[in-house]
C-alpha positions as CSV (number, residue, x, y, z in Angstrom):
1,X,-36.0,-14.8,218.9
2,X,-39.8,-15.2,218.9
3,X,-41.2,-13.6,222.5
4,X,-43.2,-16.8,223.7
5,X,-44.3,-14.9,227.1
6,X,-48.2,-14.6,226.4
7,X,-48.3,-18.3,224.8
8,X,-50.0,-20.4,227.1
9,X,-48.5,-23.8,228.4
10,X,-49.3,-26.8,226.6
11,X,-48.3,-30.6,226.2
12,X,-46.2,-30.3,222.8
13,X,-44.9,-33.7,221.1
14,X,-42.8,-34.0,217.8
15,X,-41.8,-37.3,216.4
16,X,-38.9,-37.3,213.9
17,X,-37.5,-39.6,211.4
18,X,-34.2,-40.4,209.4
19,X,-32.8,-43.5,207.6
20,X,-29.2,-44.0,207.2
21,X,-28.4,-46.5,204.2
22,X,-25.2,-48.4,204.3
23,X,-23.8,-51.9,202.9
24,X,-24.9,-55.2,204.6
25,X,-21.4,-55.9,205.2
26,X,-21.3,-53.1,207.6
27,X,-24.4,-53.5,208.9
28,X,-23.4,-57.0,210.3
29,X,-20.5,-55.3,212.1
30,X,-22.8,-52.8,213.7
31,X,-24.5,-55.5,215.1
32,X,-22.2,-58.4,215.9
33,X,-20.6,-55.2,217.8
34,X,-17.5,-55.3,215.8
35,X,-17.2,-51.0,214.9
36,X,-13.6,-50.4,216.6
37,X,-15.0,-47.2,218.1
38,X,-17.8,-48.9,220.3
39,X,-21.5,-49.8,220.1
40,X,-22.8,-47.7,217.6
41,X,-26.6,-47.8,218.4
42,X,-26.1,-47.0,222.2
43,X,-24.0,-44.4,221.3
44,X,-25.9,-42.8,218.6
45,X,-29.4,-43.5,221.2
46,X,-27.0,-41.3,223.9
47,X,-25.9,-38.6,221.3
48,X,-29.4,-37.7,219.9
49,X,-30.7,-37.4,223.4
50,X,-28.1,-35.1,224.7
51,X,-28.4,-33.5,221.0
52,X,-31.8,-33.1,221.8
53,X,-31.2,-30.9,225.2
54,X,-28.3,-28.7,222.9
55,X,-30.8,-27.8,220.2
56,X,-31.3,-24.0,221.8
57,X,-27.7,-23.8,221.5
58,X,-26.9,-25.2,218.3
59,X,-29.7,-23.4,216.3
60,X,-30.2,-19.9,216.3
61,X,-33.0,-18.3,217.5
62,X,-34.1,-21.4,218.7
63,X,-35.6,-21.3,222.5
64,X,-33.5,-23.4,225.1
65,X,-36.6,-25.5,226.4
66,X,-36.4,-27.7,229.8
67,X,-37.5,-31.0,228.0
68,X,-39.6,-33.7,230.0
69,X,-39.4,-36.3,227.8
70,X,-36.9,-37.9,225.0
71,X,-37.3,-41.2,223.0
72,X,-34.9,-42.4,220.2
73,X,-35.5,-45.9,218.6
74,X,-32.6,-47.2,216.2
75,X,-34.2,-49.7,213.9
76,X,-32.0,-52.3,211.9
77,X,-33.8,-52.9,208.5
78,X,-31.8,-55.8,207.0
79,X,-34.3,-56.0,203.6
80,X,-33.0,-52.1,203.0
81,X,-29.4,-52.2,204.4
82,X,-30.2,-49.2,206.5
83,X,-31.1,-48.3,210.7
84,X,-33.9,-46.5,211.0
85,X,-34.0,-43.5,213.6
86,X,-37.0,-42.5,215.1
87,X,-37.2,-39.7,218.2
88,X,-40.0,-38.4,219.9
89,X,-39.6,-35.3,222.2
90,X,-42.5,-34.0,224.7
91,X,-42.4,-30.6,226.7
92,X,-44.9,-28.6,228.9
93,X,-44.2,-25.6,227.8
94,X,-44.9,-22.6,225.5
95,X,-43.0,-23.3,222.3
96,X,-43.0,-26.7,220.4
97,X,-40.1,-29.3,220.4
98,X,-39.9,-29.9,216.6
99,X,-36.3,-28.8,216.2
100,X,-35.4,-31.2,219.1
101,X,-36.5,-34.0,217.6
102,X,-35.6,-33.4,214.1
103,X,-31.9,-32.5,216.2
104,X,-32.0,-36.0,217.7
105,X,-32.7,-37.2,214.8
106,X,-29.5,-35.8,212.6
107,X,-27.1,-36.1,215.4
108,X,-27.5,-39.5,216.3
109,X,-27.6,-40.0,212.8
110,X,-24.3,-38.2,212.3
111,X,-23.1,-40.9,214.8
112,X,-23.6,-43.4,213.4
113,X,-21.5,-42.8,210.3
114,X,-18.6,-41.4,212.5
115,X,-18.2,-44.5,214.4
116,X,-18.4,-46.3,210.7
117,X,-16.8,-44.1,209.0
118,X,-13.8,-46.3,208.6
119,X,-14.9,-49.1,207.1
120,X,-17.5,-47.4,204.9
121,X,-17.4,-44.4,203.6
122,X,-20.4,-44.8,201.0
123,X,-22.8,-44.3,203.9
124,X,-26.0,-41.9,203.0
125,X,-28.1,-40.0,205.7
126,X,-31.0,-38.7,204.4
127,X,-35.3,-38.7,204.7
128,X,-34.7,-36.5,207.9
129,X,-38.4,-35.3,208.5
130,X,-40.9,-34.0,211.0
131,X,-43.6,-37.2,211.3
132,X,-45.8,-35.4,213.9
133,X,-46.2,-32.9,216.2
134,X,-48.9,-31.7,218.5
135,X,-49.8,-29.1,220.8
136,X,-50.4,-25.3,221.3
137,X,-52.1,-23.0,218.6
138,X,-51.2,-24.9,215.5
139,X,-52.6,-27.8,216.5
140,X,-51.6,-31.1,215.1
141,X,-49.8,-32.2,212.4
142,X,-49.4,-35.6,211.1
143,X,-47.3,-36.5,207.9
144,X,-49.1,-39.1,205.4
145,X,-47.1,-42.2,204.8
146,X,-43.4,-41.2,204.0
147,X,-43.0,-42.3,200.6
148,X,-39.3,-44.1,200.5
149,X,-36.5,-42.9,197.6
150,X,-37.1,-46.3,196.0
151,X,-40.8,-46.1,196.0
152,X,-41.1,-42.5,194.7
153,X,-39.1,-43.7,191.7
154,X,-40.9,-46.9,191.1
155,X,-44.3,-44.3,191.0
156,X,-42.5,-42.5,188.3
157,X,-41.9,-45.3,186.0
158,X,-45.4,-46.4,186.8
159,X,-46.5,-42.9,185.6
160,X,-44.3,-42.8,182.2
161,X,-44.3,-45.4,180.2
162,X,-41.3,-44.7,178.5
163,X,-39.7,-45.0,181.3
164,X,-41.4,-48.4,182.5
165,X,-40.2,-50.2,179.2
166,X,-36.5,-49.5,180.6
């Protein structure tokens, strides 16, 4: 593990993302509250925060930090078929909280498709990525536009011609 001792204490912020994709037919049942094991968003909100204070136990190497704040936004996108996840962790501390959010982020993710497992097992996870983060001697990051799956293909056929007569 990294020895953080001489680091100085700083406000550090990380903001996470991750989409999970699934049919519109289960989608409905997520929201009309009709997944047998429960309500999938509060539960998924509750597992990515308490995933969130695990991370120094789940990762190694990874510093078990006293967290002082933890945000997690489930987002139904009904044009897509998918809930977006979005987390933001803050810490005064001496290390930054990226892993916890990108944690929060997978794990509430992972939730969701185990309480929906049963009646869809096509689900996808995936665009799990850092969106921010801020504080202590790297400074601030901040991800351009996240370019979706679908767009990043429709740039290639843009791009190739061959391609865009398809």
């Amino acid at each position: 593990m990294v020895d953080v001792t001489a680091k100085d204490q700083t406000i550090r912020k990380a903001k996470a993302r991750g989409i999970v994709k699934m049919d519109s037919r289960t989608l409905k049942l997520i929201e009309k509250g009709q997944i047998a094991k429960g309500n999938v968003l509060t539960t998924a909100k509750i597992a990515g925060i308490m995933a969130a204070k695990k991370t120094g136990e789940l990762i190694p190497l990874c510093h078990p930090l006293e967290l002082t704040g933890i945000d997690i936004t489930l987002n139904i996108d009904h044009k897509n078929s998918q809930i977006v996840i979005e987390t933001q962790v803050q810490i005064a501390g001496k290390t930054g909280v990226e892993m916890e959010a990108l944690t929060a982020v997978s794990i509430a993710a992972l939730t969701i498709y185990d309480m929906c497992k049963a009646v869809n097992k096509k689900i996808v996870i995936g665009e799990i990525m850092l969106l921010e983060k801020s504080g202590g001697k790297s400074g601030t990051f901040i991800r351009e536009t996240p370019i979706s799956i679908t767009k990043f293909r429709e740039i290639g056929k843009l791009n190739n011609p061959a391609k865009r007569r398809a």
